[in-house]
C-alpha angles and dihedrals in degrees: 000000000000089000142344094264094055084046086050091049095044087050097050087044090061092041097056086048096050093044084060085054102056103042086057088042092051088042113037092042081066113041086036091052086054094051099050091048084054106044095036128205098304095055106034091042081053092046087041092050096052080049096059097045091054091052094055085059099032093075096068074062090070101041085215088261098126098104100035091051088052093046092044084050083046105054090023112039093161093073096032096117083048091053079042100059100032090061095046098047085051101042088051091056088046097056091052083056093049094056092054099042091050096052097046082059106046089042085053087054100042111006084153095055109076093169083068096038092060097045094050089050096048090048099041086045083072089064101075078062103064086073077084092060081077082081089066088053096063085049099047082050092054088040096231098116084161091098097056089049089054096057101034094046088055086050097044089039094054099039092057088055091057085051097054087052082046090062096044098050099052098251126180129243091263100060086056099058084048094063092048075061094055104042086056096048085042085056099048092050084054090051091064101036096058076043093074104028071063087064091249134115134201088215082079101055106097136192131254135188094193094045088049100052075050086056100044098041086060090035110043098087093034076066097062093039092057090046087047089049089051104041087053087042094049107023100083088063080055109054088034086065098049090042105044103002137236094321089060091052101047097056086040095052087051095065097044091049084060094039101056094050090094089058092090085077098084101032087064102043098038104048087048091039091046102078088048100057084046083061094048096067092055090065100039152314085255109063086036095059092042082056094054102043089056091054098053096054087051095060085045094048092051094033085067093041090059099037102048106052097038085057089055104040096038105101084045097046080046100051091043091042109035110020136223082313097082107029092141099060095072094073089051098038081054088064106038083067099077103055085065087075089059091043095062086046086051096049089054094045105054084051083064094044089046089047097050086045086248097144095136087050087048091045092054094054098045080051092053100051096045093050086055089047096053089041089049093043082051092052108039104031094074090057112036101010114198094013095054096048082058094051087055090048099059095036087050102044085047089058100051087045114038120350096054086071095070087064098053118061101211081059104061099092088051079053096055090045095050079045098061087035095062082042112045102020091176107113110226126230120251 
């Protein structure tokens, strides 16, 4: 780090992210733990499963533009309220199309299924929302991420308490898909408010068209990267459904629920890590290089702390948790965990891709390893169900992450790096 301060700021920035994590993960272990008991494997595979096909949708929302509004606020403060605007004003009228576009699909699938219907509109109705995340990108650029977990902890926090009145009052699926709405529309209401105790105001973003066709130029490909990441990361609970049915899901999903706690890791490092290394580039190839190397060994570090143990906790953590119910989820919980470890990798990664201005190159190995994740659940789910779509899952994230830059030669350094990373996960100091 350049100096001690900058190495302070990045730290409490982390701190206040992780702090954010964990919270979600202490709470909503809990109260999700709860859920899942109540409503069973039936009910919470078919709840898992609406929630999978919004989220297929959900990332078009989002226009894949987070990290190269942060990194345009970053290298260019003085426009910072016009990339602002822009972003929200696109990402609004993203969300509206979103929505559409989602129940169109899901009515083409099941027009005869209104139980389905409802809960995939309910759900997919949160996304128009997500324009209001912009507000988090102002703060991840400043590196003060304090203030978003202050407004999306209230709203967490008091949404899990309206779940937990929802159990013991006997409440039906719906209503629980109802509170997933308002958590999101809680959270966005906390976003602006921390805005302005900031001293800021959203009356003074304004639109560009210029700035826009900027965005999208950068972000296009970053779009169908994100859509490629969700549908490898969702589609298993998808095909398992088509394949075995809501039971199949549900103890799936369980596992999955338990697996992608750790995935927090990287959400907090990488977004406080990120401006630095942008900095970075500005000094020299060398210290950027050294940053990144270190991040990457850190993914890697808590990647295998996480992995590990759970393996070898998880039929444990499922039998205490869950209950007889969902035996079956420990073995596949046991391998999850590591894709965890790919996934921190992944997340790194994709900071270095975004920062040379490689989105297409990001976008093809995202491809490739969702097109081995849907032949390999196609292959292995009518055999060994929920087990086989984990094993998809870790193959599949490796690949993205890792393996794909052995096949592209200006990755090969990125290769080597992500190499001595698995291998020696011990940062070095600078």
């Amino acid at each position: 780090m350049e100096s001690r301060s900058d190495f302070k700021k990045i730290m409490a920035n982390i701190g206040w992210l992780s702090v954010d994590k964990l919270i979600h993960l202490l709470v909503g272990l809990l109260v999700g733990v709860w859920i899942t008991r109540y409503l069973g494997p039936d009910q919470f595979g078919l709840l898992s499963y609406t929630q999978a096909f919004v989220a297929l949708f959900s990332v078009l929302a989002s226009l894949g533009m987070d990290v190269v509004v942060v990194r345009n606020m970053v290298l260019n403060p003085d426009t910072a309220r016009e990339t602002l605007g822009t972003a929200f004003i696109m990402r609004m009228a993203a969300g509206l199309v979103t929505i559409c576009l989602t129940m169109l699909a899901i009515s083409i699938m099941y027009p005869n299924d209104q139980l389905i219907k409802l809960l995939v509109g309910i759900i997919a109705a949160g996304t128009v929302f997500q324009a209001f995340d912009t507000i988090d990108l102002w703060f991840q650029a400043r590196v003060t991420s304090r203030y978003t977990v202050y407004a999306k902890n209230a709203a967490f926090l008091a949404v899990s308490l309206l779940k937990v009145a929802l159990i013991l009052t006997d409440a039906s699926l719906v209503a629980f898909a109802l509170a997933g709405l308002v958590e999101v529309i809680i959270g966005s209401a906390g976003l602006v408010i921390v805005y302005r105790i900031s001293g800021q105001s959203l009356a003074k973003w304004r639109g560009s068209l210029t700035r826009g066709k900027d965005l999208l130029r950068d972000s296009w490909p970053l779009i169908f990267s994100s859509l490629v990441i969700m549908i490898y990361m969702r589609i298993d609970q998808i095909m398992l459904r088509e394949m075995l049915g809501d039971s199949s899901v549900g103890v799936y999903s369980a596992a999955v629920r338990l697996a992608e706690i750790g995935y927090f890791i990287p959400m907090a490092v990488v977004p406080s890590v990120f401006p630095s290394i942008v900095e970075a580039r500005k000094v020299s190839d060398d210290l950027f290089h050294k940053r990144l190397q270190n991040l990457y060994r850190l993914m890697a570090l808590l990647g295998y702390g996480v992995a590990i143990p759970g393996a070898l906790l998880a039929n444990w953590v499922v039998g205490f948790l869950y209950g007889s119910d969902f035996s079956e989820s420990g073995p596949i919980l046991a391998v999850l965990f590591w894709a965890g470890l790919f996934t921190n990798l992944g997340v790194a990664r994709t900071s270095y891709l975004t920062m040379v201005n490689w989105p297409r190159v990001h976008f093809m190995t995202t491809f490739a390893g969702c097109v081995i994740n849907i032949a390999v659940n196609l292959l292995l789910i009518p055999r060994y169900g929920g087990m086989g779509a984990a094993v998809a899952t870790v193959v599949s994230y490796w690949f993205a992450a890792h393996g794909s830059c052995f096949f592209y030669r200006p990755l090969f350094k990125t290769a080597s790096m992500l190499t001595k990373a698995l291998i020696m996960p011990i940062p070095r100091r600078m």
